[in-house]
N, C-alpha and C positions, 0 to 999 in steps of 0.2 A: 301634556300637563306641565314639566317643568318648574314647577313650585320651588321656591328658593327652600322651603324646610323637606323638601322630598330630597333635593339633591344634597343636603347638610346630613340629613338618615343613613342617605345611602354612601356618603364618603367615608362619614366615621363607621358606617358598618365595615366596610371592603377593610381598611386603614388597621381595625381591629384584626383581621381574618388574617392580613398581611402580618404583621404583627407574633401572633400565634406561632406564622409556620416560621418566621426568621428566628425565635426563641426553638420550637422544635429542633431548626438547624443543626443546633450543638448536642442535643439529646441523640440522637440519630447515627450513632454510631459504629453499629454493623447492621447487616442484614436481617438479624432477627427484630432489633429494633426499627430497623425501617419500614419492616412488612408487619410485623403483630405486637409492636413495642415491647418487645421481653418479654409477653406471657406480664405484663403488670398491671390491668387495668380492672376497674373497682365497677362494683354492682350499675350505680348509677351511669359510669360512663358507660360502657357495656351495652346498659339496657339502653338509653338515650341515642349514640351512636349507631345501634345497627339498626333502629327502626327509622333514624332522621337519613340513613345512608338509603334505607328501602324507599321510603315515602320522596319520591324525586318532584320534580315541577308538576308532573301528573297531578299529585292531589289539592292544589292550589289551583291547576287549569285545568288540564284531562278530564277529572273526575267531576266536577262541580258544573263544568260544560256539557258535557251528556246529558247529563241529570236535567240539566237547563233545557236540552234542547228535546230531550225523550223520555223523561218521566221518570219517577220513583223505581221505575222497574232497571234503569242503571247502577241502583243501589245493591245489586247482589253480587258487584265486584268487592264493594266495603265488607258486604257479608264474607264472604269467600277468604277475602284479607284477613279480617278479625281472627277465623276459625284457622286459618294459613298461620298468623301469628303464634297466637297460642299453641296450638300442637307444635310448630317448629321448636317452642322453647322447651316444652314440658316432654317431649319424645326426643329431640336428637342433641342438644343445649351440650348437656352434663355429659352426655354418654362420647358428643366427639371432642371436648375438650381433654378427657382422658383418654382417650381414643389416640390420638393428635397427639399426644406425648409420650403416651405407651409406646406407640410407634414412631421410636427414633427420631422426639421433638420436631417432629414436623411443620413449616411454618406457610405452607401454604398446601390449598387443597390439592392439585397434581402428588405433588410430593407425598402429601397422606397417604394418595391412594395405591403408589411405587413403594411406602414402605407397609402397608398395609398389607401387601400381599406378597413381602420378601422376594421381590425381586430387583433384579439389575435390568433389565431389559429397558429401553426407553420410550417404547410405543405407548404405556398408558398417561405418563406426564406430557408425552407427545403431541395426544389425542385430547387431553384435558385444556393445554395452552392454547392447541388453534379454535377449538369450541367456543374456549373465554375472551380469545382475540376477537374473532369474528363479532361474533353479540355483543360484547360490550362495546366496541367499535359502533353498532347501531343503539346501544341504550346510551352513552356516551353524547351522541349525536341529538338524543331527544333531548338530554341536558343543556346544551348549547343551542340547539331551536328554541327552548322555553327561554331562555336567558336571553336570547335575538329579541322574541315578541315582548319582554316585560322591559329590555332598555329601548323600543323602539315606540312601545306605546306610552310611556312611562317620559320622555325627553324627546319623543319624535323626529330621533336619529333613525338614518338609514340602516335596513337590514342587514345590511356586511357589516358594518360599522357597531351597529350593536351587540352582533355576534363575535367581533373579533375582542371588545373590552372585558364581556363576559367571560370568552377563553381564557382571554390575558389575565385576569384576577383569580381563575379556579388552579390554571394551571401553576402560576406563579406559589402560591402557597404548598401543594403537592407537590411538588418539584424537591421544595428546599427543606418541609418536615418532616415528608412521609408520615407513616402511620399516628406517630404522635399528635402532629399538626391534623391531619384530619380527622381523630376520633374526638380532640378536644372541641373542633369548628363545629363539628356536629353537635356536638353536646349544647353550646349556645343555638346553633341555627336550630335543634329538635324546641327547644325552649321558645326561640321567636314562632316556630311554627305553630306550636300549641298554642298559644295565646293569641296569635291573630285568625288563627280558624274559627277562636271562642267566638272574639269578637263581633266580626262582618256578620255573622248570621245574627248574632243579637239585638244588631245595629238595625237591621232589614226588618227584623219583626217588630220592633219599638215604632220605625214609623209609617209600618204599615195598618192604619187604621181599622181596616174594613176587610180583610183576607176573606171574608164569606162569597163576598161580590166579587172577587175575582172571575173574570172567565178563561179557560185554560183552551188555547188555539194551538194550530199544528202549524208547519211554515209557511203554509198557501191562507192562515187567516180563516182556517173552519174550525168550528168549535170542537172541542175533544171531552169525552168525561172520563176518560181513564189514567188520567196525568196522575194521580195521585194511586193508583192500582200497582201494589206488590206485584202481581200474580199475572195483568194482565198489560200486553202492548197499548201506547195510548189508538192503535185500530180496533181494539176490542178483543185481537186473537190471544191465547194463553199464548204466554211468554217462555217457554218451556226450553227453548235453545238457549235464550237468555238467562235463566236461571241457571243451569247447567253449567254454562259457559263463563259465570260470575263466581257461580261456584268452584271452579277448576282452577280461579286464580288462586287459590290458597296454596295446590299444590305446587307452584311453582317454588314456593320457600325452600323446601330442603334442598335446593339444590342450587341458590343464592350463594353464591361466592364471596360476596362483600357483606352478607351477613353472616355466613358460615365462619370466617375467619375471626370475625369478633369472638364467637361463642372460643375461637383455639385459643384467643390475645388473654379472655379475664384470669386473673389471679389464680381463682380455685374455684372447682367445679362446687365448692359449698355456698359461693355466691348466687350460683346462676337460679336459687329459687325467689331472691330478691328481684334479682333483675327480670325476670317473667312476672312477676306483677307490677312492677316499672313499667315494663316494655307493654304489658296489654290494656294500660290503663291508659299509655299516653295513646296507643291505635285504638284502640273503644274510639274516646272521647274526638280527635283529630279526625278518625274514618265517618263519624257521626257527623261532626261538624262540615265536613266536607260535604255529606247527603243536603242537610239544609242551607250551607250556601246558594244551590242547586235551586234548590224548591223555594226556599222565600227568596231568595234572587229574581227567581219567575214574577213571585208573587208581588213582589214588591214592584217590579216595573211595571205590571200589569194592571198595576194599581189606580184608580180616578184620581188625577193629577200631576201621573209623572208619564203623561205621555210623549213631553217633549224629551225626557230622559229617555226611553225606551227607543225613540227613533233617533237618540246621537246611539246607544248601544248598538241598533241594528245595522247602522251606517259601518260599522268596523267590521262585520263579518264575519267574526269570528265568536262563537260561544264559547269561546277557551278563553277568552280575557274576562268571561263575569267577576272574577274575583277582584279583579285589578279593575275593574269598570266602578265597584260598589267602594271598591275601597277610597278608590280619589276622587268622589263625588259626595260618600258620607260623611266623611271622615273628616276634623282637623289638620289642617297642612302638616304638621309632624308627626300627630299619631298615625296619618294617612303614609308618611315617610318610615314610621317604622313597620307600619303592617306590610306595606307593598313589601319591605326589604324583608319579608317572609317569604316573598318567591324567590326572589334570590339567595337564602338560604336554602330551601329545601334545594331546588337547583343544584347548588355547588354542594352540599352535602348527600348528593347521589354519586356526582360526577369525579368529584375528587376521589370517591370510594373506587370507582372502576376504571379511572386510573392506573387508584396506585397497587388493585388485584392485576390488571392486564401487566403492568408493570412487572409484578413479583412473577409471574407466569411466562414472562419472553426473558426476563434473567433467570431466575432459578431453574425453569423448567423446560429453555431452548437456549439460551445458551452458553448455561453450566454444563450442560450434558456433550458438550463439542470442548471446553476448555475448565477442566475439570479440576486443575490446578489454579483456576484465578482466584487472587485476593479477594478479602470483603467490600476493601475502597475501590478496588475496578468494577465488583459490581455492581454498588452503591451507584457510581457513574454510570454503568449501565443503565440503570436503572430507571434513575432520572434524567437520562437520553432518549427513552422507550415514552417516559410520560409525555415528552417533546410531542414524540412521531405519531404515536395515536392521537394527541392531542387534536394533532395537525391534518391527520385523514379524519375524523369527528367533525372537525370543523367543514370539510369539503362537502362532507356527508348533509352536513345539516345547513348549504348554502341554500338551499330550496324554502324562501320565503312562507311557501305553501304549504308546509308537512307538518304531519297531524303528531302531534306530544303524544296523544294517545294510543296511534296508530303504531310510531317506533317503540315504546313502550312495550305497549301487548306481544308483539313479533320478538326480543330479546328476552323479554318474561318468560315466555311460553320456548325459546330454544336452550337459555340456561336451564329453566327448570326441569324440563323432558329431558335435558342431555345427564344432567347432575342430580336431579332426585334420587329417581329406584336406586341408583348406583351406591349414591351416599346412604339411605336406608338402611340396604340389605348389607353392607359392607360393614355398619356398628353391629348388626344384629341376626346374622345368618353368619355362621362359621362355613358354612359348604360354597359359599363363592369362592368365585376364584377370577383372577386379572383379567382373561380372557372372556370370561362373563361381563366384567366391568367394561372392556374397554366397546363389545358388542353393544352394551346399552346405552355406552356414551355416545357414541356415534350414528347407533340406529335415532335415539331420542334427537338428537340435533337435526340428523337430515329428512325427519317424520314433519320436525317445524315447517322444514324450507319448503319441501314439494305440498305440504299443506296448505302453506300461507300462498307461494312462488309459483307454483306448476300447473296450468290451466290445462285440468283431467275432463272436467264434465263441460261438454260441449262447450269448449272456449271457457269457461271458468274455475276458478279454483275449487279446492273443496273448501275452503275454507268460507268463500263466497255461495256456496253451492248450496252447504249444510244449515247455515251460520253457527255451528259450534267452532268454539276457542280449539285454536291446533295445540293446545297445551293438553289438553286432555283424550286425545286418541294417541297423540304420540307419546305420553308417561305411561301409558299402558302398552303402548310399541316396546318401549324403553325397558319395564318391569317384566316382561315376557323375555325378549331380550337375553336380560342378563341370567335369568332363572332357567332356560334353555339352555344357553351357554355356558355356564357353571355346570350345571349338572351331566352336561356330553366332555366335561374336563378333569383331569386331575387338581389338587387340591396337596399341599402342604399341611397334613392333619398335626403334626406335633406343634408345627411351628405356630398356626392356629391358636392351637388350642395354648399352649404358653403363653401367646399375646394377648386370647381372653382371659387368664388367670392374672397378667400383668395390669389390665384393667380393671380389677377389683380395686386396688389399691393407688394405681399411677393419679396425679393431677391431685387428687384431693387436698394438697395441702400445699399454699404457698410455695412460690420457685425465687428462691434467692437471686 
């Protein structure tokens, strides 16, 4: 494309983002502020920041691609989100922001879960670091392949080349504001997001005349009638894995690390019912928007007259650039410049997030625990040494032109959320766990993902491939058994317990100076 107003959107976007994290710089001052900015941040950023940190390139590509390519019935992952959303705010929100300060102001989740269960021992912050290392390393990676395909089809630079500018602008701003700088970028990028997901479908259905006439085909060019069926595969068969398996995205929230951390950062746990109708009104509307990008994106190409549009789309190969396809072809050269520059936010407002958790996770929680007397400012540098290094394996990860946004996505989704759900659950809400409980579910739930997704069981194939259900969902109930077996064959700290639930009646409630 290369549009002189495309590439004017997207300098003063980057220029701003830059911007942000060099004023962040000075804010930035210790370790509490670099990871959860002081425990200072207000309903709206809050709510903004940790859904614009969740909603990564996925739901600009990933999501609006499927849909494109396999019917309404990809829409039970938005469902699955939605219902994920909201219980995550209205069940775990409040209860681990006092949680998280009752115990020994905790400012990242390993740490939580060390002093959550009064010990010294370093095996559970241990087991927490290399889970979050690992997966975020691959959801990381999917950040930087989406940001590869939107500067390569977007200015039609080479794959390395577009992935290495991308890196260079995400990293650059995490690096120098930490927390500060990426809950405020998020706040603008959740904003451009909302408003160009409105848009693109609005735009599709306006001039799509005739939507009746459409015919809805499969990739060999035979006609389908189930493209528009909730319920059913466009082969006719129910959808029943799929539903299933859309549905078990929700569960992976509680156990989101770069959203869990917001809910420890707001102010006071008496914001957090503002920000849960914030935060499910801006995923309603965005997870919605994103369905019908999907479907009238179909429908629109499919349309009598825009046939020669639909064979430049089908020429790219890719059903993950529909969005980016509709945008620079509907669109005015600017407004088409600020919409696109919505994948690029959502992008860097995942990426930056799992950053700067992986970051808080290989300082605080591997290598404070070996040098226990270091300053704040040595960790600080720490710190933003680590954002370097994963930066720098993400990038290697994601030199593969070929890799599915979708595909790394679901595989980090489904091993944070199995490894960190049950655990973080039962730990606000079950007094009779105990570490050794925890740290069995951490690591059952994590290595349930990999031999699920990784380990060809069934005649040369995975189970994952075998079943088609999400390994998100056999393995949080690996995970939830787990810990609940293993707690209960354990001792248990009952006084210490029980004084730490009495301390969380009261703890967080009220502004921290």
């Amino acid at each position: 494309m290369g549009d002189i107003y495309v590439i004017i959107a997207f300098v003063i976007y980057a220029l701003v983002i830059l911007a942000i994290g060099i004023i962040s710089y000075k804010k930035s001052k210790s370790m509490n502020d670099y990871f959860i900015g002081g425990r200072q941040l207000g309903s709206w950023t809050t709510a903004i920041s940790a859904q614009a940190s969740d909603m990564s390139g996925w739901l600009l590509m990933g999501l609006p691609g499927a849909i494109f390519a396999r019917g309404l019935t990809e829409s039970w992952i938005a469902i699955g989100l939605f219902i994920g959303t909201y219980l995550n705010w209205r069940i775990l929100a409040s209860r681990l922001r006092r949680m998280s300060y009752a115990a020994g102001d905790a400012i990242t989740i390993p740490e939580y879960f060390q002093k959550r269960f009064f010990t010294k021992n370093p095996v559970i912050r241990f087991a927490c670091a290399v889970i979050i290392f690992v997966f975020f390393l691959v959801y990381t990676a999917s950040a930087f392949s989406s940001g590869a395909k939107l500067f390569n089809y977007m200015f039609g630079t080479d794959y390395t080349l577009s992935l290495t500018i991308g890196a260079f602008i995400i990293i650059s701003y995490t690096f120098l504001g930490g927390f500060f700088a990426v809950c405020w970028t998020d706040v603008i990028q959740g904003m451009l997001m909302f408003v160009a997901l409105v848009v693109v479908p609005l735009v599709c259905i306006f001039r799509t005349p005739d939507a009746s006439a459409v015919q809805f085909l499969d990739s060999a060019g035979a006609e389908i009638s189930n493209y528009l069926n909730l319920f059913e595969g466009v082969d006719g068969s129910i959808a029943w894995t799929t539903i299933l398996s859309g549905l078990a995205w929700g569960l992976g929230y509680f156990g989101m690390p770069h959203i869990l951390v917001r809910f420890m950062a707001i102010k006071s746990s008496d914001l957090i019912k503002k920000s849960r109708i914030i935060a499910t009104i801006w995923v309603f509307v965005t997870l919605a928007a994103a369905v019908l990008v999907g479907i009238f994106g179909y429908i629109f190409l499919h349309s009598a007259g825009n046939e020669e549009m639909l064979e430049a789309f089908t020429k790219l190969g890719d059903t993950e650039k529909i969005f980016m396809f509709l945008s620079s072809n509907l669109l005015p050269g600017i407004i088409a410049g600020i919409v696109l520059a919505a994948i690029l936010a959502a992008i860097m407002s995942t990426a930056d997030s799992q950053l700067l958790v992986t970051a808080s996770s290989v300082t605080n929680d591997m290598f404070k625990l070996f040098k226990k007397d270091a300053k704040d400012k040595t960790l600080m540098w720490i710190s933003r040494g680590t954002v370097i290094a994963v930066a720098v394996i993400a990038y290697f990860i994601a030199l593969d032109p070929n890799s599915s946004v979708m595909g790394l996505v679901s595989y980090a989704w489904a091993g944070l959320g199995a490894a960190f759900g049950p655990a973080m659950l039962l730990s606000l809400f079950w007094k009779r766990m105990t570490m050794s409980g925890a740290v069995a579910g951490i690591i059952s739930g994590g290595a349930a993902v990999v031999i699920w997704e990784m380990v060809p069981i069934v005649s040369g194939a995975t189970l994952s491939a075998a079943t088609g259900i999400y390994s998100l969902l056999p393995a949080f109930g690996i995970a939830l058994a787990a810990v609940i077996i293993v707690s209960l064959c354990t001792k248990v700290d009952g006084d210490k317990v029980n004084e730490l639930f009495e301390r969380l009646k009261t703890s967080g409630s009220e502004a921290i100076q």
